[in-house]
C-alpha positions in Angstrom: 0.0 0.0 0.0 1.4 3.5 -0.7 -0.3 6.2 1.3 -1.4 9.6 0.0 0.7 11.6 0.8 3.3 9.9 -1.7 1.1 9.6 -4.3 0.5 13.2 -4.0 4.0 14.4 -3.8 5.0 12.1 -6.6 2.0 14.1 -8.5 3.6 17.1 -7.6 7.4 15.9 -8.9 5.6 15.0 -12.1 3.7 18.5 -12.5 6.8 20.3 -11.4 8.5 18.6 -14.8 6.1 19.8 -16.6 6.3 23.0 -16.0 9.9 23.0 -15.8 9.7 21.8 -20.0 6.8 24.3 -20.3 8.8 27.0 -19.2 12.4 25.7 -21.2 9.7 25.7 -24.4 9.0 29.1 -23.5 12.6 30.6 -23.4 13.6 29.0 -26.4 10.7 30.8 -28.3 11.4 33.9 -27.0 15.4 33.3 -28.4 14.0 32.1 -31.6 11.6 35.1 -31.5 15.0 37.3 -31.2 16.4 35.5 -34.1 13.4 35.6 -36.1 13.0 39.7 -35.7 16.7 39.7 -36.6 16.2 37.6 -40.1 13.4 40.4 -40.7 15.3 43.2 -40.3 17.9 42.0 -42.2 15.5 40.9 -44.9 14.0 44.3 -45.1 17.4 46.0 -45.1 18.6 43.4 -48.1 14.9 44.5 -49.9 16.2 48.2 -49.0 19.6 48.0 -50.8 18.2 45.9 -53.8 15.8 49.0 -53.8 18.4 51.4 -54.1 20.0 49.7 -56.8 16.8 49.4 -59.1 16.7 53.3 -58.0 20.0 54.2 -59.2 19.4 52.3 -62.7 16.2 53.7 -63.3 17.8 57.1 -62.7 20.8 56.1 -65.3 18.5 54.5 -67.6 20.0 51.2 -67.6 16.2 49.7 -67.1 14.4 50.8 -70.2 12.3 47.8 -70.6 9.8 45.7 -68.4 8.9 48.1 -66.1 6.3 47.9 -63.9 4.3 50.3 -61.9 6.1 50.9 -58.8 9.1 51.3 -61.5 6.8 53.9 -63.3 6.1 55.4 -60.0 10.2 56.0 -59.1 10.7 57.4 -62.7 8.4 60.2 -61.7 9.3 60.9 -58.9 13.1 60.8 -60.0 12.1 63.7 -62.5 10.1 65.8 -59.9 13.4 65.9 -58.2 15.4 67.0 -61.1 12.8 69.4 -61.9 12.9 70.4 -58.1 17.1 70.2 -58.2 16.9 72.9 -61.1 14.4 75.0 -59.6 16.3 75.2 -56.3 19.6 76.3 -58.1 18.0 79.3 -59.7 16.5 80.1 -56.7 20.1 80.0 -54.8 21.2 82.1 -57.1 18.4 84.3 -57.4 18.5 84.4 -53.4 22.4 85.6 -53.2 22.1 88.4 -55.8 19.1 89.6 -53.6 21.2 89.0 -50.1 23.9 91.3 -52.2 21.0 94.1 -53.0 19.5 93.6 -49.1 23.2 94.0 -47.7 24.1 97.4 -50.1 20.5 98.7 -48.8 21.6 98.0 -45.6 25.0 99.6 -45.5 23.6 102.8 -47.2 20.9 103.3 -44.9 23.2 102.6 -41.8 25.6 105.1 -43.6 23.1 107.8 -43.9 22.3 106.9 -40.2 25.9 107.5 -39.2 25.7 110.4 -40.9 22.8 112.2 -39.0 23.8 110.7 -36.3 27.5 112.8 -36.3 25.2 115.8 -37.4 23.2 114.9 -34.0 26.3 115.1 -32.0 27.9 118.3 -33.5 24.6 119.7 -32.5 24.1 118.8 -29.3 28.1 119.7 -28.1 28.2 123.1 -30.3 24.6 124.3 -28.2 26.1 123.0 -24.7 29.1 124.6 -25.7 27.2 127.9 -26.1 25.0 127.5 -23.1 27.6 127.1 -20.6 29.6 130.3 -21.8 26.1 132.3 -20.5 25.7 133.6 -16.8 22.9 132.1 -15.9 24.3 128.7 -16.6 27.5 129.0 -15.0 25.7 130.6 -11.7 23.6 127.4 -11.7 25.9 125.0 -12.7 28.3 127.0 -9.4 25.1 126.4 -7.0 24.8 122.9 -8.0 28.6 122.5 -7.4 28.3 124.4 -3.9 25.0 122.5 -3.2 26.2 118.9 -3.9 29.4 119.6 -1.8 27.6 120.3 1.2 24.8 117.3 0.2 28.1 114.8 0.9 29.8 116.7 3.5 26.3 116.9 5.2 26.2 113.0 4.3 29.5 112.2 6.0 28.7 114.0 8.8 25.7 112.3 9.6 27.1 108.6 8.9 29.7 109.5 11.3 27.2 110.6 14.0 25.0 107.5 13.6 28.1 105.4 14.1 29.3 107.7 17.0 25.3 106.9 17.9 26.0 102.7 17.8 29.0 102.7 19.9 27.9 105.6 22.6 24.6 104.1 23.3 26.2 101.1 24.7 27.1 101.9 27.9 23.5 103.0 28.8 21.5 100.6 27.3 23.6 97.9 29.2 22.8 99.8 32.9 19.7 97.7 33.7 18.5 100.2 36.3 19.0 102.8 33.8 16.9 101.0 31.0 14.7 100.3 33.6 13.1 103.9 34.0 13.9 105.4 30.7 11.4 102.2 29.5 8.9 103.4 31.9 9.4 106.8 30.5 10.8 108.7 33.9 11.4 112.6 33.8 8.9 112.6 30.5 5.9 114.3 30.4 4.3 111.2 29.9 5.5 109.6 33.0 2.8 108.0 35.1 2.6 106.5 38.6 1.6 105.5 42.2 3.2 107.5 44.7 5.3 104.9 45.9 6.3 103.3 42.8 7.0 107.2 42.0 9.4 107.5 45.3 10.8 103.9 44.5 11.5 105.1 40.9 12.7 108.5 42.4 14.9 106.4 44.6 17.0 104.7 41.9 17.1 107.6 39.2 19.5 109.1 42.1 21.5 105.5 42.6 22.5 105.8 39.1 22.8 109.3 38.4 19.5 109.2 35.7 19.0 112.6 35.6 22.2 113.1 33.6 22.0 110.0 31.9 18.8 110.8 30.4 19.4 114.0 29.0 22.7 113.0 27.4 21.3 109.7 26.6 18.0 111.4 24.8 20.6 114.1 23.1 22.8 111.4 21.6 19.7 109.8 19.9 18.0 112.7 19.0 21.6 114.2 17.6 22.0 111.4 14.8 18.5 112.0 13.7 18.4 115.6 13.2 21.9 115.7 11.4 20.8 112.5 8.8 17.2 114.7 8.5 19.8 118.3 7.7 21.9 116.2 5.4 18.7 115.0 3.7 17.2 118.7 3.2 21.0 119.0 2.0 20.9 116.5 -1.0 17.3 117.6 -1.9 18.6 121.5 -2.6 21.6 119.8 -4.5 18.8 117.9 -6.2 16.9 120.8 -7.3 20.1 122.4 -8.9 20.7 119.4 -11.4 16.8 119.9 -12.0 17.5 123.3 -13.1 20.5 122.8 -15.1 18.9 120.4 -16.8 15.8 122.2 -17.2 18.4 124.9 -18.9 20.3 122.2 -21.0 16.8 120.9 -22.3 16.1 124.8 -23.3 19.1 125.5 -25.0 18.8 122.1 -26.8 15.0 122.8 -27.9 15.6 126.1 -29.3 19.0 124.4 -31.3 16.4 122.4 -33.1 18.3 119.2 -31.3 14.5 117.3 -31.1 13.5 117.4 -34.7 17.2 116.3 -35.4 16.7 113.4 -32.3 13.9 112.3 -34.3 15.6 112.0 -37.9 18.4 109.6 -36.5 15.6 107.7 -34.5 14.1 107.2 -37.9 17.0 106.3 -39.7 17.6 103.7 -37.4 14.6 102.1 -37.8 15.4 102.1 -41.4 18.3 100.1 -40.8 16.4 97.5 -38.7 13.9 97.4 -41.1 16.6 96.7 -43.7 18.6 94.1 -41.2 15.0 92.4 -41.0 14.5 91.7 -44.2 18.1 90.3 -44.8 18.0 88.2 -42.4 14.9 86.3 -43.7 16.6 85.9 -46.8 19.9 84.6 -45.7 16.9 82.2 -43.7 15.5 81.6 -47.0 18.9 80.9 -49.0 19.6 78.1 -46.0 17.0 76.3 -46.4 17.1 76.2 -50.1 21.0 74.8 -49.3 19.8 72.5 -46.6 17.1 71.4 -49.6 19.8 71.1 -52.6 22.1 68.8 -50.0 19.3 66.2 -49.1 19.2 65.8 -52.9 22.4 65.8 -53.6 22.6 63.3 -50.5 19.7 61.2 -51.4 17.5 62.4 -48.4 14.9 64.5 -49.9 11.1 63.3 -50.0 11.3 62.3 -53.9 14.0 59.8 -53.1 12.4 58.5 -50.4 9.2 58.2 -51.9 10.4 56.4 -54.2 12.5 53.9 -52.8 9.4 53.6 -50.4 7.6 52.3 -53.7 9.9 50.2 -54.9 10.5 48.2 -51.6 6.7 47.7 -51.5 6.9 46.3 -55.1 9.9 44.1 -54.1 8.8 42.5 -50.5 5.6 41.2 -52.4 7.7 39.6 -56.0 9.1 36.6 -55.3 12.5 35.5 -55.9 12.3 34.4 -59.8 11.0 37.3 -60.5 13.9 38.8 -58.9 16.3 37.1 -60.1 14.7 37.2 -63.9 14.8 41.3 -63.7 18.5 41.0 -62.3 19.6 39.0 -65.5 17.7 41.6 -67.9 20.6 44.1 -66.3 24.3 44.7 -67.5 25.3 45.3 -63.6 26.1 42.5 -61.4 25.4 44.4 -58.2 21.9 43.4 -58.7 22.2 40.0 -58.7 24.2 39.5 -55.8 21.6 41.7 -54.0 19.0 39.0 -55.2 21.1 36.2 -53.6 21.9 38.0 -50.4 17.8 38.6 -50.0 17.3 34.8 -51.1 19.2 33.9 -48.5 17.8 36.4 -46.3 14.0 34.8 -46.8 15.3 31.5 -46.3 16.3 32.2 -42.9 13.5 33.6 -41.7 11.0 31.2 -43.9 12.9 28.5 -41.7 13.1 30.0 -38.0 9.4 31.2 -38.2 8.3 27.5 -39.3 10.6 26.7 -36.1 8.6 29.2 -34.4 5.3 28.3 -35.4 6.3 24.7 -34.4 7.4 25.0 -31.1 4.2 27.3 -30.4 2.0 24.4 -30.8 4.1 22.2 -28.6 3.8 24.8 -26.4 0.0 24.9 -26.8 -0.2 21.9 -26.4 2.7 21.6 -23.6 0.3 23.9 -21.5 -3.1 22.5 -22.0 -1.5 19.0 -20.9 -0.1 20.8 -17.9 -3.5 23.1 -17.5 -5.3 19.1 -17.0 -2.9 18.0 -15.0 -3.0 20.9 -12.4 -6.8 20.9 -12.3 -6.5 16.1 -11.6 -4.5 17.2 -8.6 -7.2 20.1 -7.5 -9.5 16.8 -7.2 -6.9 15.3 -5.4 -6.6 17.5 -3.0 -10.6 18.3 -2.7 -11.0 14.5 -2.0 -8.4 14.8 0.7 -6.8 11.6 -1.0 -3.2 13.1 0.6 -4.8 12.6 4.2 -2.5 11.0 6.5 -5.2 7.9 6.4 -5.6 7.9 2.8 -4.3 4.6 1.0 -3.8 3.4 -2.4 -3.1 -0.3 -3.5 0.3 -1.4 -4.9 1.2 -1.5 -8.4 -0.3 2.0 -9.1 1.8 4.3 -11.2 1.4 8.0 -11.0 3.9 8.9 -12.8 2.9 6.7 -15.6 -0.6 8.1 -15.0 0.3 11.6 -15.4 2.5 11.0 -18.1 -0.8 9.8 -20.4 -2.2 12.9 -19.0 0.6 15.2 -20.2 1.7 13.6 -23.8 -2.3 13.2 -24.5 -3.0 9.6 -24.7 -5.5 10.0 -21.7 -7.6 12.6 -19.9 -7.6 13.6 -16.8 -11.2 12.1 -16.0 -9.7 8.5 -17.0 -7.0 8.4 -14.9 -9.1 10.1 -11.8 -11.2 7.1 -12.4 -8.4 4.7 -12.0 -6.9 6.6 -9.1 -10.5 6.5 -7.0 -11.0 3.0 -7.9 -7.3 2.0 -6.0 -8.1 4.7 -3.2 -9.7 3.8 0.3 -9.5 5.6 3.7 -8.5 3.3 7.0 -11.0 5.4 8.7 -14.0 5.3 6.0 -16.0 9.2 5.1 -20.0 9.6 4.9 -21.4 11.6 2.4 -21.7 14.8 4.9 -18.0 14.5 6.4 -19.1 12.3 9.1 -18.1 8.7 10.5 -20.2 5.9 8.4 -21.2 2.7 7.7 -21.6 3.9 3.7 -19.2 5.4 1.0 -15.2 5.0 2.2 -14.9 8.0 -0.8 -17.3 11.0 -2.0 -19.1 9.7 -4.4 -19.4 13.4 -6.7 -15.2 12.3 -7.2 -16.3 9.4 -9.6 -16.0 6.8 -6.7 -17.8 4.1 -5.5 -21.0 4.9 -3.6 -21.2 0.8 -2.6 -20.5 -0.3 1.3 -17.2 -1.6 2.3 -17.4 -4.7 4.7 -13.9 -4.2 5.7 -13.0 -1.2 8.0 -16.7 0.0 8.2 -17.9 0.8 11.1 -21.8 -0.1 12.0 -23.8 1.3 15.0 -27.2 -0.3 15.4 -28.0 1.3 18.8 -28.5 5.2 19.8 -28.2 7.9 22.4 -30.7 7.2 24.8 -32.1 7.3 28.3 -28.2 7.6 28.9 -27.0 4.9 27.8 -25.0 4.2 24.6 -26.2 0.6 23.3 -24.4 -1.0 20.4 -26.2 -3.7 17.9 -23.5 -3.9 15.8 -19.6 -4.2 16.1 -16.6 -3.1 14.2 
């Protein structure tokens, strides 16, 4: 007798093979997947360079006959891009004689600009020239003088004081007592309090000498402020001098006519970026015609392409005698050893992807086998046959067993039959989970539903009047 739980775990060695082979099936598609995608692109590339070929004859007229219509289709194209080829050299031509015209225009305008521009300047110097030989602008331009002079010494003065201010201050401010009754505001009008928080107050303004203190102390704050606020009215009379000469330059400058002149440069320059504009959107122009004329010359532009794209189309679908017929109509051999190289190319991929398409049947198959397998040892387990009291007789197989399972020969519902039929529990089930004389298996499993004489166990008595009375035996 084997018990359960090794027939289960040899059902689990024998799964656990299978999956193992499932999964070696699987990485060996996926490498001859790799391989296969590799065949293809060098198939395509092989279809690309017999393409360019055909191309290049067509374009030399060394295929004159037998054409078809992706041929007819490249021809057209090939002259659209000759046509186009011819166009774009007039134009590059066309475009640097007008750059030249654009770039005169330019320099004259930006000549005449220079040229008001000096005009401008001899105009503005020759009236501030005459302005400040008058009176009234050298006694303003001497009040500025005077007025900014005091503005800095007024200036200097005042940052000296305030940092006379940061380093004085210390001494007080670090006299608690002192601190103490200048915060509460003692000997100000605004000093308020009891009478004897007034006499305590009064008491240690004369410990420390307060009445000093606060006046110089109040002075040296106050000092900085009023010598920053004089320096400030200081600055704003120097202020209103440059206002006035300036107001005076600006006069002198208006009645010289300098505006009108102002203006005339203002609009020659915009002349000149008006000019500069338009040059620079044909130099634009003339590199993109270049940019053009290279892809052709190169063999990038879109009628190339176009019609290589035609002719690849044409050649994936011929097939290879075809091929090989149109290389022989040609006096180049470069042809017909792009014919073999693509021959060879489709055989290599006509024979992985029928490797391919085998190996994904086995695995098809591989998995559905295995998908069976898994779902015999669900009913395994649901019938609890891997219970420690679960028995099978000698001589059965399970690896055999699973093997028909897995290469096909049987299903799993045949050999679930066989393994019920050699299955019996030392300790025998009833149909709800209980102990019984009945069914040693559940009968829903494909099992027998007949008694067992041997290990059943009978009662013929029954709970009552507290006692337990047997009729039968074991």
């Amino acid at each position: 007798m084997k018990s359960g739980a090794e027939i289960y775990k040899e059902l689990n060695a024998g799964i656990e093979e299978a999956r193992q082979r499932a999964n070696g099936e699987a990485r060996e598609l996926e490498r001859l997947g790799a391989e296969l995608q590799a065949a293809r692109n060098s198939e395509a590339e092989q279809t690309r360079q017999l393409a360019s070929l055909r191309l290049g004859m067509l374009g030399s007229e060394q295929i004159v006959a037998g054409l078809d219509e992706a041929d007819r289709r490249a021809l057209t194209l090939l002259a659209e891009r000759t046509s186009k080829a011819q166009s774009l050299g007039s134009q590059i031509a066309a475009s640097l004689e007008q750059q030249r015209a654009l770039s005169d225009r330019r320099s004259e305008l930006l000549a005449e600009h220079d040229r008001l521009l000096a005009g401008l300047d001899d105009s503005v110097q020759a009236c501030r020239a005459t302005l400040a030989a008058t009176t009234v602008y050298r006694d303003a331009r001497a009040a500025f003088e005077q007025a900014q002079s005091r503005a800095e010494h007024a200036d200097q003065k005042a940052t000296q004081t305030e940092q006379d201010r940061s380093q004085k201050r210390l001494p007080y401010e670090a006299d608690r007592l002192f601190m103490y009754l200048w915060q509460r505001r003692y000997a100000f009008p605004e000093y308020r309090a009891l009478a004897p928080i007034r006499a305590l107050d009064g008491w240690v303004a004369g410990l420390v000498g307060y009445e000093t203190a606060h006046r110089n102390y109040r002075m040296l704050l106050a000092l900085a402020d009023r010598i920053r606020e004089h320096a400030i009215r200081q600055q704003d009379e120097a202020d209103a001098c440059a206002e006035r000469l300036a107001e005076l330059d600006e006069q002198a400058l208006a009645a010289a006519g300098v505006p009108a002149l102002a203006e005339t440069v203002e609009q020659a320059r915009d002349r000149v970026a008006a000019a500069e504009r338009e040059l620079e959107a044909e130099e634009q122009r003339h590199q993109q015609q270049l940019a053009e004329q290279a892809a052709i010359a190169a063999g990038n532009d879109v009628y190339t392409l176009a019609a290589l794209q035609a002719l690849e189309a044409q050649l994936v679908n011929e097939s290879l005698d075809t091929l090989r017929q149109d290389a022989r109509a040609t006096a180049s051999a470069g042809d017909d050893a792009a014919v073999a190289r693509l021959a060879n190319c489709r055989a290599q991929t006509s024979t992985l992807l029928n490797r391919v398409n085998e190996l994904q049947a086995s695995q098809q198959h591989t998995l559905s086998r295995l998908r069976e397998a898994e779902e015999l040892r669900v009913r395994f387990r649901t019938a609890t046959y891997d219970a420690r009291d679960s028995q099978f007789d000698d001589g059965i197989a399970i690896g055999a067993l699973l093997g028909q399972v897995l290469q096909g020969i049987a299903v799993a519902d045949e050999v679930w039959r066989t393994l019920s039929g050699k299955q019996k529990f030392r300790i025998p089930r009833g149909s709800s989970g209980g102990w019984s004389g009945g069914s040693s298996r559940p009968s829903s499993w494909g099992g027998s539903s007949g008694s067992r004489s041997s290990g059943g166990f009978r009662t013929g008595g029954s709970f009552g009047g507290g006692k337990f009375k047997t009729g039968g035996g074991f």
